[in-house]
C-alpha positions in Angstrom: -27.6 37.2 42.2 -28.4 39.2 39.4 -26.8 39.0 36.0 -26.4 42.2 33.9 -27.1 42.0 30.0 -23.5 41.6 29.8 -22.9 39.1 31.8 -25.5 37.0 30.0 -23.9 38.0 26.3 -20.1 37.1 27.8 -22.2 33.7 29.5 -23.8 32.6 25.8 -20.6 33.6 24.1 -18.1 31.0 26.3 -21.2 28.4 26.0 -21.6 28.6 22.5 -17.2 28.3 22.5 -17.2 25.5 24.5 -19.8 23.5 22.7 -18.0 24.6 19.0 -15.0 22.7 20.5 -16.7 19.7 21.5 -18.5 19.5 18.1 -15.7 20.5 15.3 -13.7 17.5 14.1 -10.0 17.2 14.8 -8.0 18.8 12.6 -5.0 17.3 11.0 -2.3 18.1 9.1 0.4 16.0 7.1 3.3 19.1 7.9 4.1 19.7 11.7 5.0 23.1 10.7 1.9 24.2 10.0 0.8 23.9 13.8 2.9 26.8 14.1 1.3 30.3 14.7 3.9 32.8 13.6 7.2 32.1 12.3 10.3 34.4 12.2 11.0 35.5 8.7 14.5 33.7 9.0 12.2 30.9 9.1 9.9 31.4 6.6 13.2 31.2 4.3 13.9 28.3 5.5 11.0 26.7 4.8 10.9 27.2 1.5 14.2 26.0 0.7 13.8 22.8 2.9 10.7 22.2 0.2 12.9 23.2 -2.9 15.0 20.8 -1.9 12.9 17.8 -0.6 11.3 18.4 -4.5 14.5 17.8 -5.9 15.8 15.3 -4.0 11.6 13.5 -4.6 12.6 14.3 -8.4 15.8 12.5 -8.6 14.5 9.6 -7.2 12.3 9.2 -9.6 14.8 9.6 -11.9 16.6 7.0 -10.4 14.0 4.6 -9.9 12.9 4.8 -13.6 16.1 4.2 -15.0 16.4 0.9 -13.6 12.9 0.1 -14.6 14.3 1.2 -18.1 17.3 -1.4 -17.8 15.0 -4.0 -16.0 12.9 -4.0 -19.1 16.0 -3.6 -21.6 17.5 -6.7 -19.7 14.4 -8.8 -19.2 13.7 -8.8 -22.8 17.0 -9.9 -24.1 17.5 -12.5 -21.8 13.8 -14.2 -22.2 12.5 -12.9 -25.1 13.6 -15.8 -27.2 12.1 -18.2 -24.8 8.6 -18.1 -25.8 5.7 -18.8 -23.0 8.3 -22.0 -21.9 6.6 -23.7 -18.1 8.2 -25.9 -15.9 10.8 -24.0 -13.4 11.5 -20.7 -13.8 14.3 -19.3 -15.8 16.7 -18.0 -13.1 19.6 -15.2 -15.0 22.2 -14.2 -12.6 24.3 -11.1 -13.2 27.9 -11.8 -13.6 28.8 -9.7 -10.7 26.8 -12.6 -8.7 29.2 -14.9 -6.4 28.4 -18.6 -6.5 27.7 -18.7 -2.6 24.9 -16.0 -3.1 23.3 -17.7 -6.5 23.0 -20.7 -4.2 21.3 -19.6 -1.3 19.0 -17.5 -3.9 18.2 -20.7 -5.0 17.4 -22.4 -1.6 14.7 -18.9 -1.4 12.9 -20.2 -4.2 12.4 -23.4 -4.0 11.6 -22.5 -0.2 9.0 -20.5 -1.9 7.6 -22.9 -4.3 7.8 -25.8 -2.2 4.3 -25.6 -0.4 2.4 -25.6 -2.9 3.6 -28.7 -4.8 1.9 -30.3 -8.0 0.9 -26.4 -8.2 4.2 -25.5 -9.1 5.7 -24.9 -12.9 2.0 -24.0 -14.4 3.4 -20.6 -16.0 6.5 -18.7 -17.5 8.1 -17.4 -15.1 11.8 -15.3 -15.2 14.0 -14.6 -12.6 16.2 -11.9 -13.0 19.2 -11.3 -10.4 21.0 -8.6 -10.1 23.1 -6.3 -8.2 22.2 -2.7 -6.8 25.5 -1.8 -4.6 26.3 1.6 -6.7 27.1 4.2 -4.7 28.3 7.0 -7.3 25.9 8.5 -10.5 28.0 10.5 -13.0 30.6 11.0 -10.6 28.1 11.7 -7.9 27.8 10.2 -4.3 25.2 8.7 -3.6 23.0 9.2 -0.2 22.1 6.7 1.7 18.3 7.3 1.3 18.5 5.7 -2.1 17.9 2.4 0.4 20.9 0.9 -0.4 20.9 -0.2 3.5 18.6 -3.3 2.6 19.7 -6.3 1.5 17.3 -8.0 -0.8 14.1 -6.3 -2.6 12.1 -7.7 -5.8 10.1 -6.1 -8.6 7.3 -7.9 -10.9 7.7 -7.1 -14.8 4.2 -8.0 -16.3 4.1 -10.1 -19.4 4.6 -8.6 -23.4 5.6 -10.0 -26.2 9.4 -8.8 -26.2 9.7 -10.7 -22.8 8.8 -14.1 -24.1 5.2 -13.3 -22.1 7.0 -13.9 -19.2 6.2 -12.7 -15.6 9.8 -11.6 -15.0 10.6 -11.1 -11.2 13.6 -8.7 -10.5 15.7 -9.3 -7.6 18.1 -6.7 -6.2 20.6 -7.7 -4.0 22.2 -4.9 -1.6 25.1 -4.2 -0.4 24.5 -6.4 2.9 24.4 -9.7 0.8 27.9 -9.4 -0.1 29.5 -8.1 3.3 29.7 -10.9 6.0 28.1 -12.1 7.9 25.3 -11.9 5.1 22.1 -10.6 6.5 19.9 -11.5 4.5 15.9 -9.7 4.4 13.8 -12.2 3.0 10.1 -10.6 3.7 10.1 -10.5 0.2 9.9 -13.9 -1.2 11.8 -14.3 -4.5 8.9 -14.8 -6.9 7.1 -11.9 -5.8 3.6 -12.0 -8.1 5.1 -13.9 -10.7 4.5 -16.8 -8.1 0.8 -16.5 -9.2 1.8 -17.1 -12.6 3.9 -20.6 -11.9 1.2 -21.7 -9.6 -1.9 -21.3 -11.8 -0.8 -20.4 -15.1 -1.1 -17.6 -17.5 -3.9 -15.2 -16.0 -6.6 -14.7 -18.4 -6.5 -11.2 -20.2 -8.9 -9.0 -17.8 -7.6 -10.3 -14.8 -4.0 -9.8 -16.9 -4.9 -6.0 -17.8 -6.3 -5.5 -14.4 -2.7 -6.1 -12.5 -1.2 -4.6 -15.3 -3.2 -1.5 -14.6 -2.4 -2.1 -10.9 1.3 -2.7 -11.2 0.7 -5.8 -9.3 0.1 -4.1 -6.1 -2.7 -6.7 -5.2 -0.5 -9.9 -5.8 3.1 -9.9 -4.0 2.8 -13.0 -2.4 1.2 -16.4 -2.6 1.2 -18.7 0.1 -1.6 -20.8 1.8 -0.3 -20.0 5.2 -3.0 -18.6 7.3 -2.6 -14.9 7.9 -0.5 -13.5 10.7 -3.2 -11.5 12.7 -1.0 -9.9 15.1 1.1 -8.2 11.8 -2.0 -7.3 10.7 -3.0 -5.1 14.1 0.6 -3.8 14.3 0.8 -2.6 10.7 -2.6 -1.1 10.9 -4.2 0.3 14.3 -3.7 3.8 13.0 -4.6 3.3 9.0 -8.8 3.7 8.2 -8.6 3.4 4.9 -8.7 5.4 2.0 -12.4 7.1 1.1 -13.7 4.0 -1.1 -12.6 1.7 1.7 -15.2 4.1 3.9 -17.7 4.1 1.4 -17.1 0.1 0.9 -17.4 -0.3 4.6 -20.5 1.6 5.4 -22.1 -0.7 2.9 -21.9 0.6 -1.3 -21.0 -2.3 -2.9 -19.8 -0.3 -6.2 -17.0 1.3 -3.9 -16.0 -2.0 -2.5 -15.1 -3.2 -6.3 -13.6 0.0 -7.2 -11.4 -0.3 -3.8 -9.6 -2.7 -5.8 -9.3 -1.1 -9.4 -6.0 0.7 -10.5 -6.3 3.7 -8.2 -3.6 6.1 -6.1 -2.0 2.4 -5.6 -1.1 1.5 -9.4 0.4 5.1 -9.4 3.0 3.9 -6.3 6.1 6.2 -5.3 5.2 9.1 -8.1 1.4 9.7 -6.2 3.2 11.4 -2.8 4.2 14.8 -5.4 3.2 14.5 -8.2 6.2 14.9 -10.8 4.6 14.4 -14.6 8.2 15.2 -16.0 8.8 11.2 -15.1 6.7 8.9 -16.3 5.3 5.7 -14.3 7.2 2.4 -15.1 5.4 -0.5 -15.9 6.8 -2.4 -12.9 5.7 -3.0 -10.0 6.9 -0.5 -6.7 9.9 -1.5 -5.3 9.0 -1.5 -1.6 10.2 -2.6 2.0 7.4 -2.9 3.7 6.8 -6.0 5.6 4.0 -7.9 3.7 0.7 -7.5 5.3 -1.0 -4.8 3.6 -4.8 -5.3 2.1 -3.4 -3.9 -1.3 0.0 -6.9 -1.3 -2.1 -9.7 0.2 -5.6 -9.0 -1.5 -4.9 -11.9 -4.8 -3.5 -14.2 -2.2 -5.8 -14.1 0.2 -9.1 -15.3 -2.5 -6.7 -18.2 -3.2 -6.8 -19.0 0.0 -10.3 -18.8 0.4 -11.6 -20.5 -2.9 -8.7 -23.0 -3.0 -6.6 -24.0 -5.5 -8.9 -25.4 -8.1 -11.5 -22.8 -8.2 -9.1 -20.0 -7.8 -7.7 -21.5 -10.7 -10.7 -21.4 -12.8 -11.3 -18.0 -11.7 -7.3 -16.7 -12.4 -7.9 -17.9 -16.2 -11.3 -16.4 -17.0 -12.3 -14.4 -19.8 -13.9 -12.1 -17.6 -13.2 -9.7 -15.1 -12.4 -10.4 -11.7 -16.0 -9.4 -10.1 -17.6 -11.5 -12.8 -15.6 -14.4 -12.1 -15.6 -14.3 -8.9 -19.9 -14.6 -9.1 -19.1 -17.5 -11.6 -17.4 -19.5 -8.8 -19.3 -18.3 -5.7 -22.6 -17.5 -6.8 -21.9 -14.5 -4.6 -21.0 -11.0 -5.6 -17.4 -9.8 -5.1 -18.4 -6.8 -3.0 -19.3 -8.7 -0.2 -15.6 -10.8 0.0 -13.9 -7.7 -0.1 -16.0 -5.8 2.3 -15.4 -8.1 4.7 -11.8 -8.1 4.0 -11.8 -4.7 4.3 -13.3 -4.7 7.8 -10.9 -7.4 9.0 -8.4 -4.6 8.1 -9.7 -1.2 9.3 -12.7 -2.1 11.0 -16.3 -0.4 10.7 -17.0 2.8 9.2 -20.0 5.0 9.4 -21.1 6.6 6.5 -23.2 10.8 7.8 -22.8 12.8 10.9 -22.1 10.9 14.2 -20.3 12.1 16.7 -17.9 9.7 19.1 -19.2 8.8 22.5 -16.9 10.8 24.3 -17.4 14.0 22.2 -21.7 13.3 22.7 -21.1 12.6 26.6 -19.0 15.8 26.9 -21.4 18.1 25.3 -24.6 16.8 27.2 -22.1 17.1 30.6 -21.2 20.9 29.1 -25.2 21.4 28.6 -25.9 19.8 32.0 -23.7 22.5 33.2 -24.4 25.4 31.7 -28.1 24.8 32.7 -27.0 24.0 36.6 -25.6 27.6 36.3 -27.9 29.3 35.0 -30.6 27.9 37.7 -27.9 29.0 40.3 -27.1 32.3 39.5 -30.7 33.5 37.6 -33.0 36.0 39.5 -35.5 34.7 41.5 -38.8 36.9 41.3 -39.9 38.6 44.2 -43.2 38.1 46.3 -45.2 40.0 47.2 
């Protein structure tokens, strides 16, 4: 058979297709809508005012969120600032609106909490605040439910200043559930929150100190010497790889593996999504639901684990920063703990081009092919 010039053009056209498709990366996109080809104008309309609104509805959370981080600070500093650096227990304050059954059982989470780690315990100044979040009106407006006042208990760290005493304050908000019973209580987030670093080791020294600060203690929400709960770990994270210093950490640059860990998109919490410079970031840490599992939440807890108690100690108070301390202890640079901590979480990463095995065995099958059919149908010469 005998292909004409065109047929040959039309032949190297659909091969050149089929191997762009097997090459390109998969796209992705963060809006559905945007999969679409063509959209009615009716549509387009809409569109818009779905995202006018979703930005003020994104707006007035953060409205919302940052007054109470206003009165958290307002209310932390006049209930501990005149006790100065005090250890031992924490100072518990309960709001008045805070029924004797509930200040009890919120007392059974703590010492649940601090129980494990015994002799550690009472090494810091550490504040407990309680308090109620069951409003459902602002300024004589209702409330919708997607200001999360479904859940029962969440928590807050307040980092140490001067008009707090330099205390690690912990706020705890109790929902609406906790007063309705049966009481169902949500306790994935333990009461001291990263404050439990505080009564178990102490003061942090002041780079470590600036360095959560910096981070709104995104890194430290939880302190226990448990061992981790792997299958959380692979149910929370199949789909996440990681952010791009995490990639850059795990195909082997040790300066992204430290800077994985500096005040980054984290420390900037629920304003990062939209940005929204009209309201400013609170010093507090995110108030957040999530199960606790992430490499940000258990990243502080889990080099306590490692090091132990008295070495993570020593390394919690030093003078110097984290990375430096860490050395001081170990004799072994930080990168290297964290990039293995990283690929515990998201696994491998390949830093240049490589394609998947599937995409590389497809194109050699679609080259394969293309060849077999060109053999086939090519014109043989004639002899003579």
């Amino acid at each position: 058979m005998n292909m004409s010039p065109r047929r040959w053009t039309l032949a190297c056209l659909l091969s050149c297709a089929i191997l762009a498709v097997m090459l390109l990366p998969a796209g992705s996109s963060d809006d559905p809508q945007d999969d679409y080809w063509w959209r009615p104008p009716l549509r387009i309309r809409e569109d818009k005012l779905q995202i006018r609104y979703s930005l003020v509805w994104w707006h007035s959370r953060l409205l919302m969120r940052a007054y109470k981080a206003a009165e958290d600070a307002e209310r932390a500093n006049r209930v501990f600032g005149s006790h100065h650096e005090t250890s031992g227990n924490p100072i518990v304050w309960f709001g008045p609106d805070i029924p004797q059954g509930v200040r009890t059982r919120v007392g059974m989470l703590i010492e649940k909490e601090r129980a494990p780690r015994g002799e550690w315990a009472g090494n810091g100044a550490v504040g407990i605040m309680v308090v109620s979040d069951t409003a459902t009106r602002m300024a004589g407006v209702q409330l919708p439910q997607l200001y999360d006042r479904e859940r029962s208990l969440t928590t807050v760290v307040l980092p140490p200043s001067p008009a707090n005493g330099n205390h690690c304050v912990t706020v705890v908000r109790l929902r609406h559930r906790v007063f309705v019973p049966p009481a169902d209580w949500d306790t994935h987030r333990p009461p001291l929150d990263g404050c439990a670093f505080t009564d178990a080791f102490g003061a942090p020294g002041a780079p470590i100190g600036d360095w959560l600060t910096s981070a709104r203690y995104s890194y430290a929400r939880r302190l226990s010497y448990a061992a981790p709960d792997t299958n959380l770990k692979r149910s929370y994270h199949w789909f996440d790889e990681g952010d791009d210093q995490s990639k850059r950490c795990r195909g082997g640059i040790d300066s992204a593996c430290v800077a994985a860990v500096r005040a980054g998109w984290w420390s900037d919490g629920w304003n990062n999504t939209r940005k929204d410079l009209s309201v400013a970031t609170p010093a507090e840490s995110e108030e957040t639901f999530r199960d606790i599992g992430d490499f940000e939440e258990t990243f502080v807890e889990a080099l306590a684990r490692d090091l132990g108690s008295a070495r993570f100690q020593r390394l919690w108070r030093s003078p110097k920063p984290l990375a430096d301390a860490y050395f001081d202890e170990t004799g072994t640079p930080l990168a290297i703990w964290i990039r293995a901590r990283q690929l515990y979480y998201h696994g491998p990463y390949h830093i240049g081009p490589m394609q998947p095995p599937a995409s590389a065995f497809l194109t050699i099958l679609t080259i394969v092919a293309l060849a077999v059919i060109t053999f086939r149908f090519a014109p043989r010469p004639y002899k003579i």
